[in-house]
Structures are given as structure tokens and as C-alpha cells.
C-alpha positions as CSV (number, residue, x, y, z in Angstrom):
1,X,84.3,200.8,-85.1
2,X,87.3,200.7,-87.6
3,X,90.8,198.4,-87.4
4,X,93.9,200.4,-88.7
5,X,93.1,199.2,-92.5
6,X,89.1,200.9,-92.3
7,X,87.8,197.3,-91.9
8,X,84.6,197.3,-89.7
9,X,84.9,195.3,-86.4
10,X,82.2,192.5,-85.4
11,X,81.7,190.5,-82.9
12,X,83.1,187.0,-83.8
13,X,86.4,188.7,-85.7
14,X,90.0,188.1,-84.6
15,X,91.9,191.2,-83.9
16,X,95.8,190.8,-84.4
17,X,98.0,193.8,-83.0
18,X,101.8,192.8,-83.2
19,X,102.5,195.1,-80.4
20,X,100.6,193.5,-77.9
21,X,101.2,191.0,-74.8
22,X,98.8,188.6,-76.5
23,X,98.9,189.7,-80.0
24,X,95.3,187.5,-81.1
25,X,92.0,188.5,-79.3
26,X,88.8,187.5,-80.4
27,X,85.9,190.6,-80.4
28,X,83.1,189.8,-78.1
29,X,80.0,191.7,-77.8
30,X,77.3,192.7,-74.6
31,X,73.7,192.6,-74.7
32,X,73.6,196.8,-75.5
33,X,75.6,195.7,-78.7
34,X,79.5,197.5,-77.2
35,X,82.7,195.4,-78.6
36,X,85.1,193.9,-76.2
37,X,88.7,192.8,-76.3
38,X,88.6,189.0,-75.1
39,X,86.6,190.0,-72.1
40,X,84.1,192.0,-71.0
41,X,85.7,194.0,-69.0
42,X,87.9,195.1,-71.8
43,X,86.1,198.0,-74.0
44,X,87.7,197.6,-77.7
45,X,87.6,201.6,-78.1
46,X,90.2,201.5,-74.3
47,X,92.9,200.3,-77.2
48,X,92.4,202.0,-80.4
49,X,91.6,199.6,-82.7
50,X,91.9,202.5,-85.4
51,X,95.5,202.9,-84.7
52,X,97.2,199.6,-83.4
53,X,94.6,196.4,-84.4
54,X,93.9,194.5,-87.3
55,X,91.2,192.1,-88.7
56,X,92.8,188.8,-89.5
57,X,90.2,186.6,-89.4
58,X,86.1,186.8,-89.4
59,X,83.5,184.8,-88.8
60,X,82.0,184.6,-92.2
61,X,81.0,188.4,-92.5
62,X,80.7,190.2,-95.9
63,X,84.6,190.4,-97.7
64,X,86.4,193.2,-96.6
């Protein structure tokens, strides 16, 4: 799964969307290996991550 820029999404990365209640969520992931939004009963791919989010931060994955 892509952010808006083509950036790959882990588990561990901060997503930022401006447009959001919340605007920072931090990318969890289940024991099958599917992202979440903060929770895990928020599927990243529900929000389109390819259209409104953003990596801003990551926990020390290869430079994007």
C-alpha cells in the first residue's frame, strides 16, 4: 500500500492527512500482516491512503 506521494506504508510509520479529524495516526499491523489506521478496527485501505495520507515520519525504514 501507497501514501499520495508513492511512498510505501509500514507498520510503525506516521500517516499525516490535513483533512482529517485527527490529522496524525500511527500504522499498526495484525498477525495476517493487514495495515491499520490507529486501531485495529480501522483497515488503512477504508481511507485511501493513495489519495488523502501521507508519510511523515517512519520508524527507521529504508529512505523514501
Amino acid at each position: 500500500m501507497q501514501d499520495k506521494h508513492g511512498n510505501d506504508i509500514k507498520a510503525g510509520d506516521t500517516l499525516f492527512n490535513p483533512h482529517d479529524r485527527d490529522q496524525y495516526h500511527i500504522v499498526i499491523q495484525d498477525g495476517e500482516g493487514r495495515l491499520f489506521l490507529g486501531d485495529l478496527d480501522s483497515p488503512l485501505e477504508r481511507y485511501a491512503p493513495q489519495t488523502w495520507w501521507e508519510v511523515v515520519h517512519n520508524t527507521g525504514h529504508e529512505a523514501r
